[in-house]
C-alpha positions as CSV (number, residue, x, y, z in Angstrom):
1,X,0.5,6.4,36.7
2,X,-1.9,9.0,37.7
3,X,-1.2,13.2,38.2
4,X,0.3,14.3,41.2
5,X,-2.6,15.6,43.6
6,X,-1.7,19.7,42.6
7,X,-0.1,22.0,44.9
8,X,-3.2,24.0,45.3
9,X,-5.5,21.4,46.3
10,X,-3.1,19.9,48.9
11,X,-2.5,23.3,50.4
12,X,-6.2,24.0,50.7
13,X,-7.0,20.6,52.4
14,X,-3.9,21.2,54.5
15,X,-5.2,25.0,55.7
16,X,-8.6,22.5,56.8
17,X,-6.3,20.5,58.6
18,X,-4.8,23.3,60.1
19,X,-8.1,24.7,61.0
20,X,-9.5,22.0,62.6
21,X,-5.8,21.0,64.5
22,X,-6.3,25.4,66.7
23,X,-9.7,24.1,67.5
24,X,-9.3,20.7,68.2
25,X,-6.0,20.6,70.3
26,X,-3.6,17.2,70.5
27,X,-5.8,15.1,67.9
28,X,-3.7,14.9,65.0
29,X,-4.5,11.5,64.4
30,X,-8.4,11.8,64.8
31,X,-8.5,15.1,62.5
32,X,-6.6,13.2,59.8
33,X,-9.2,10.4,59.5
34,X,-12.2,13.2,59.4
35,X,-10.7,14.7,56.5
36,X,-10.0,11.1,55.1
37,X,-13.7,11.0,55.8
38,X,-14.8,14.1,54.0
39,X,-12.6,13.6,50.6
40,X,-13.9,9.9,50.8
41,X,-17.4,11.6,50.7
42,X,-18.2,9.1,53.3
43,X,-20.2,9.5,56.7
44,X,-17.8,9.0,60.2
45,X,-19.0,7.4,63.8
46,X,-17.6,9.2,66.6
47,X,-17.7,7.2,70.2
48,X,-16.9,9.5,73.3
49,X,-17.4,10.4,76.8
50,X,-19.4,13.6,76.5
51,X,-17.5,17.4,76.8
52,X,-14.5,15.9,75.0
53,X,-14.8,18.2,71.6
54,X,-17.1,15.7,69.2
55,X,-19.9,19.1,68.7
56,X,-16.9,21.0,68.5
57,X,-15.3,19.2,65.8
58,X,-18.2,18.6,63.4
59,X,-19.0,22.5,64.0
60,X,-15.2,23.4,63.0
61,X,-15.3,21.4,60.0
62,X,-18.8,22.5,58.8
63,X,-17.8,26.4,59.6
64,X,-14.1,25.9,57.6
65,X,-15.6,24.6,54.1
66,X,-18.6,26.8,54.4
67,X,-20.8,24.8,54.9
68,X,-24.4,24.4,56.2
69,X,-24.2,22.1,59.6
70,X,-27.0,21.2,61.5
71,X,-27.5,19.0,65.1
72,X,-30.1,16.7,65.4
73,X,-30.1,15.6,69.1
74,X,-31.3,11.8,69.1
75,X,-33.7,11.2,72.1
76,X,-36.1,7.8,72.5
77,X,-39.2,9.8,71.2
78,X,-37.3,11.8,68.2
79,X,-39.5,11.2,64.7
80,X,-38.2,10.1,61.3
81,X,-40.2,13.4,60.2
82,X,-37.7,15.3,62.7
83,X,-35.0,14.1,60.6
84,X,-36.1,14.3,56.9
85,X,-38.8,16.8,57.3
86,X,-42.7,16.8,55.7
87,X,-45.5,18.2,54.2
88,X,-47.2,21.5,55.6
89,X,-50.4,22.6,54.3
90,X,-50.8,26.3,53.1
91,X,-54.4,27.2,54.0
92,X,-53.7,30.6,51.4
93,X,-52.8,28.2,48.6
94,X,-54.8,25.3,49.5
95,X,-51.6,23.1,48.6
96,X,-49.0,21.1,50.9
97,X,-45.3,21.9,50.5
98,X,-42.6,20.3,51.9
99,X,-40.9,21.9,54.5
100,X,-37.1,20.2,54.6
101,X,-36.0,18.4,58.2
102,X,-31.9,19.3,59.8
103,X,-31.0,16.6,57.1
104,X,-30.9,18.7,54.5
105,X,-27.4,20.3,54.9
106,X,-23.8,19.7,54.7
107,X,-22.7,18.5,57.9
108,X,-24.9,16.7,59.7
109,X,-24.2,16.2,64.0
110,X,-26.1,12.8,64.4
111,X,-25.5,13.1,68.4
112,X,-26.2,10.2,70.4
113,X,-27.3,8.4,67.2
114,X,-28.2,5.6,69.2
115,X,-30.3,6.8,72.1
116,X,-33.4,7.0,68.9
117,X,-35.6,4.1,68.6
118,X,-34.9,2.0,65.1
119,X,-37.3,3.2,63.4
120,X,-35.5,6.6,63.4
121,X,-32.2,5.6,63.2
122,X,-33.4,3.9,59.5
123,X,-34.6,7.4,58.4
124,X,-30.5,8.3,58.3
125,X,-29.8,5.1,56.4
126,X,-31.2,6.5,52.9
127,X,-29.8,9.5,53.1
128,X,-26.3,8.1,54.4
129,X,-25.8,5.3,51.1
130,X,-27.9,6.9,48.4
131,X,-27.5,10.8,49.4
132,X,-31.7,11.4,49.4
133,X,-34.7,11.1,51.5
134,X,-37.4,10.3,50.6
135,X,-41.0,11.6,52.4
136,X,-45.1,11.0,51.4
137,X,-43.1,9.2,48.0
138,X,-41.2,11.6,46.9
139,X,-37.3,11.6,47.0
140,X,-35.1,14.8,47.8
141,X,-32.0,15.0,46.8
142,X,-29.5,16.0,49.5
143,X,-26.9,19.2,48.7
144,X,-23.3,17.7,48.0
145,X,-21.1,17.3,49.8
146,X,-22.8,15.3,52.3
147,X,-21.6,14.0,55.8
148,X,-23.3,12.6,58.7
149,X,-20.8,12.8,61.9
150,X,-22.6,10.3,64.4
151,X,-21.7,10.1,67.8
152,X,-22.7,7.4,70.8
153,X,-21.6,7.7,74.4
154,X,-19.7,4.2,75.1
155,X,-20.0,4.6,78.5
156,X,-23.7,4.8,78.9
157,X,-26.4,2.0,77.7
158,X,-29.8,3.1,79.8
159,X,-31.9,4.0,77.2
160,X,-30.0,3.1,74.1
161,X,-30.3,1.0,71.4
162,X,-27.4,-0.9,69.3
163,X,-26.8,0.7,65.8
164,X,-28.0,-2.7,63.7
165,X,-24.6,-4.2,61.5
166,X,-26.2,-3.1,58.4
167,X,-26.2,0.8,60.0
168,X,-22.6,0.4,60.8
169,X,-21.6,-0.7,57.8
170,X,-22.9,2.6,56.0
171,X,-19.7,4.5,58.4
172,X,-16.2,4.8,56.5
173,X,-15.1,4.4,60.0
174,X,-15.4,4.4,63.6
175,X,-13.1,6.4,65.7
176,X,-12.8,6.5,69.5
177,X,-12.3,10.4,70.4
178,X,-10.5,10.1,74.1
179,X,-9.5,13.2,76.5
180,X,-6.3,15.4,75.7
181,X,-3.1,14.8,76.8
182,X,-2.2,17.1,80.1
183,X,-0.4,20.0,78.3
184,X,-3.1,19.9,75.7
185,X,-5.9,20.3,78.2
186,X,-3.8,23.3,80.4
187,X,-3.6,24.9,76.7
188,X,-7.6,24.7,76.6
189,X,-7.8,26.1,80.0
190,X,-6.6,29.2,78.8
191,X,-7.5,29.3,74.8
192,X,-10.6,29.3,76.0
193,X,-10.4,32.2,78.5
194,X,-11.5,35.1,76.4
195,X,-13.5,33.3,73.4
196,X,-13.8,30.3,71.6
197,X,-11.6,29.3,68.9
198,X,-14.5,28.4,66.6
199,X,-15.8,32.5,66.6
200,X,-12.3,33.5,65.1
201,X,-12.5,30.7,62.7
202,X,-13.0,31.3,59.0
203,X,-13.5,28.7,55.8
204,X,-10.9,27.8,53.6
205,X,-12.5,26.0,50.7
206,X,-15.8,25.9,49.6
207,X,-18.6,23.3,48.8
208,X,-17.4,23.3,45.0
209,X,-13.3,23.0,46.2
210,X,-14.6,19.5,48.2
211,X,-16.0,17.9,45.0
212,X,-12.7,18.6,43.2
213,X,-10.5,17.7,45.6
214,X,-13.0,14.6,46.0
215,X,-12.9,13.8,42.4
216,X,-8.9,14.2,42.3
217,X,-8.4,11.6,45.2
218,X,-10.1,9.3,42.9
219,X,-7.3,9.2,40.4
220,X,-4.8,8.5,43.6
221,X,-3.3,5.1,41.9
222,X,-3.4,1.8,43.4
223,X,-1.1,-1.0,42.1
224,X,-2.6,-4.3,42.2
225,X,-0.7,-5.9,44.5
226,X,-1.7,-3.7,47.0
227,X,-5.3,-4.1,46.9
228,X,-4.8,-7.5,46.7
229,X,-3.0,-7.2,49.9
230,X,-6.1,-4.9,51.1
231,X,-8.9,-7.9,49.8
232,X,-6.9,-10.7,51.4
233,X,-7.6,-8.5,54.8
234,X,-11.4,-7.9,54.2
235,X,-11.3,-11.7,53.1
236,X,-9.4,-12.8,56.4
237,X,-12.6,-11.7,58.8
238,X,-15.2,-13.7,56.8
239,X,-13.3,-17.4,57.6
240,X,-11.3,-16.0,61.1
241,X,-12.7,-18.7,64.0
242,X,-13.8,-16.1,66.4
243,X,-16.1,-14.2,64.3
244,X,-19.5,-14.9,63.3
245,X,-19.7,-11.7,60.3
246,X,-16.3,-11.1,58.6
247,X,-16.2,-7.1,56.6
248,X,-18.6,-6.7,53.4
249,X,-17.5,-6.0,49.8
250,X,-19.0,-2.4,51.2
251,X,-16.3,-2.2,53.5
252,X,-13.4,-3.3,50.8
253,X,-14.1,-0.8,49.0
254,X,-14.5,2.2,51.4
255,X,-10.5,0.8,52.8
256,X,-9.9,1.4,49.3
257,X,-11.5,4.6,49.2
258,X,-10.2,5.8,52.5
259,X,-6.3,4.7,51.5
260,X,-6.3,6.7,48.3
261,X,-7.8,9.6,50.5
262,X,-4.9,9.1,53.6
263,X,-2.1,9.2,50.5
264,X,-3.2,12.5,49.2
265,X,-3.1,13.9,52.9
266,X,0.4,12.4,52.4
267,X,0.8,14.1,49.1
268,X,1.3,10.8,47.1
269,X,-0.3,9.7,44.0
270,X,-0.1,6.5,44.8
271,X,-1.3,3.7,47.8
272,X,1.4,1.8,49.7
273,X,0.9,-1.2,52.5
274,X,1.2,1.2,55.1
275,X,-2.0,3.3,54.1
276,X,-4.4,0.0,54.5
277,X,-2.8,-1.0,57.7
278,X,-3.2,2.6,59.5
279,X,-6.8,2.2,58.5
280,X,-7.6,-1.8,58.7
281,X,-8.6,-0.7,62.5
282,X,-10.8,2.4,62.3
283,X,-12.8,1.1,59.0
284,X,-12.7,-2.8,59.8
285,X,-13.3,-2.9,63.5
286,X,-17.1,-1.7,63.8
287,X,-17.9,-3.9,61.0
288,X,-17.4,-7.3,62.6
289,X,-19.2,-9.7,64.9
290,X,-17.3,-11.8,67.6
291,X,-18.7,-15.0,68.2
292,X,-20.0,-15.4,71.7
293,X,-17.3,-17.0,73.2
294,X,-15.3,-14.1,72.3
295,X,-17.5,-11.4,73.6
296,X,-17.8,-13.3,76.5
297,X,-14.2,-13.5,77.3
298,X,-13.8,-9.4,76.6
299,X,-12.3,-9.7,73.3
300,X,-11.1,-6.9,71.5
301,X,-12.7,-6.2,68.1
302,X,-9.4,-4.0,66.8
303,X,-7.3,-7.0,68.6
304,X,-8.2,-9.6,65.9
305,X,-7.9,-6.8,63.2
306,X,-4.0,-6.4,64.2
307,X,-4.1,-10.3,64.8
308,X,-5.1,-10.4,60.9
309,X,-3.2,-7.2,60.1
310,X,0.2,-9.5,61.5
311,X,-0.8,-13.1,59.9
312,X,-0.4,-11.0,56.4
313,X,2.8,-10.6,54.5
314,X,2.9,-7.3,53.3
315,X,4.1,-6.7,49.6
316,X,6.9,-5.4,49.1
């Protein structure tokens, strides 16, 4: 059996929590799976109706692990070289040198990810599996920890262009940020009166606490019955009759990742049943294709995830 996660490490990641949970009112739930996301060291989709916190949230979390965050607005004529950055020439020296792009930071606000043409919406792929870009040739490593926070409206298609499966399967997960619950959105009202709460906020942990914390949640044990209760789900979506592209090895192993990650927010060293099934929806859904009869007929992709989720037994 593996160490219990130490006191200190789950109190730090705990203060994040609580950081994030007085600027982000009412979104227990949602802040949960970004820190899953950050102590998976994996990159998170965001879908939302604008003004409802997603620049907000991505800002918190940057500004509590001191970290560097950067936006990158995506509009149709935005430039992979606006992303990863390029050579300059020096007319003193006579030399280029590169000159980095937003990518190179921390936290990275991929806003409206898919309002960019393809071809710049591939320039975040390298940097999202392999943690580099590449530009003229030469790869740049990118400083770790590395997240990109993506966001699309849902709502609005003029203008927009899909994020391809093979994009989609590079996010841990894909998390639908709605509005606040009444008595959370009166509390904003007047939180928000004076100042903001992100100019009183102040880190908790630093770049160096993340890779620790990161490395400890990879100790979290799993027994094998439960991940062979987490395949058989993965497995379910590649043979289930009204999908044409079941989940990827890719996205059995980032449930895997993202269930030893929810146990240490629930200060186990170990996985149970119940940490794959919170998470089946929000890391399986965006991965798989309906078949067009489905889509045709409005169905639901996190509908046949719980359909799947319910033709499982669950070990005991």
């Amino acid at each position: 059996m593996s160490q219990v996660p130490s006191l200190s490490a789950y109190d730090t990641v705990m203060a994040l929590k609580n950081n994030l949970g007085s600027v982000i009112l009412g979104k227990d739930e949602i802040i949960d799976f970004i820190l899953v996301d950050l102590i998976s060291s994996w990159n998170v989709l965001l879908e939302a109706v604008p003004g409802v916190g997603k620049t907000t949230l991505a800002k918190a979390l940057a500004k509590s692990v001191a970290g560097r965050f950067n936006r990158v607005q995506f509009t149709p004529d935005l430039l992979p070289a606006d992303i990863v950055g390029g050579s300059i020439y020096n007319p003193k020296s006579g030399e280029f040198a590169f000159h980095p792009g937003p990518i190179f930071a921390n936290i990275i606000l991929a806003d409206e990810v898919n309002r960019a043409s393809p071809r710049t919406q591939s320039a975040l792929l390298e940097s999202m599996t392999e943690g580099q870009a590449t530009v003229e040739g030469v790869s740049h490593r990118l400083p770790h920890p590395f997240i990109v926070v993506a966001t699309q409206n849902p709502v609005e298609f003029h203008g927009t262009y899909p994020l391809p499966e093979s994009q989609l399967d590079r996010f841990i997960m894909q998390l639908k940020l709605g509005y606040p619950a009444e008595d959370k959105e009166y509390e904003i009202l007047f939180e928000q009166n004076h100042e903001h709460p992100l100019d009183r906020l102040q880190p908790v942990m630093d770049c160096a606490r993340i890779r620790e914390v990161q490395a400890q949640v990879r100790e979290v044990g799993v027994e094998a019955s439960v991940g062979r209760y987490l395949l058989s789900l993965v497995r379910k979506t590649r043979d289930h009759t009204r999908l044409t592209l079941g989940a990827s090895p890719r996205a059995a192993l980032m449930l895997f990742r993202a269930s030893q990650s929810l146990a240490f927010l629930r200060q186990r060293d170990y996985v149970i049943p119940d940490d794959v099934r919170t998470l089946a929806v929000p890391v399986l859904a965006h991965r798989i294709v309906l078949d067009s009869k489905a889509r045709y007929a409005g169905v639901d992709k996190a509908a046949v995830i719980k359909e799947i989720l319910e033709s499982i037994a669950v070990p005991v």
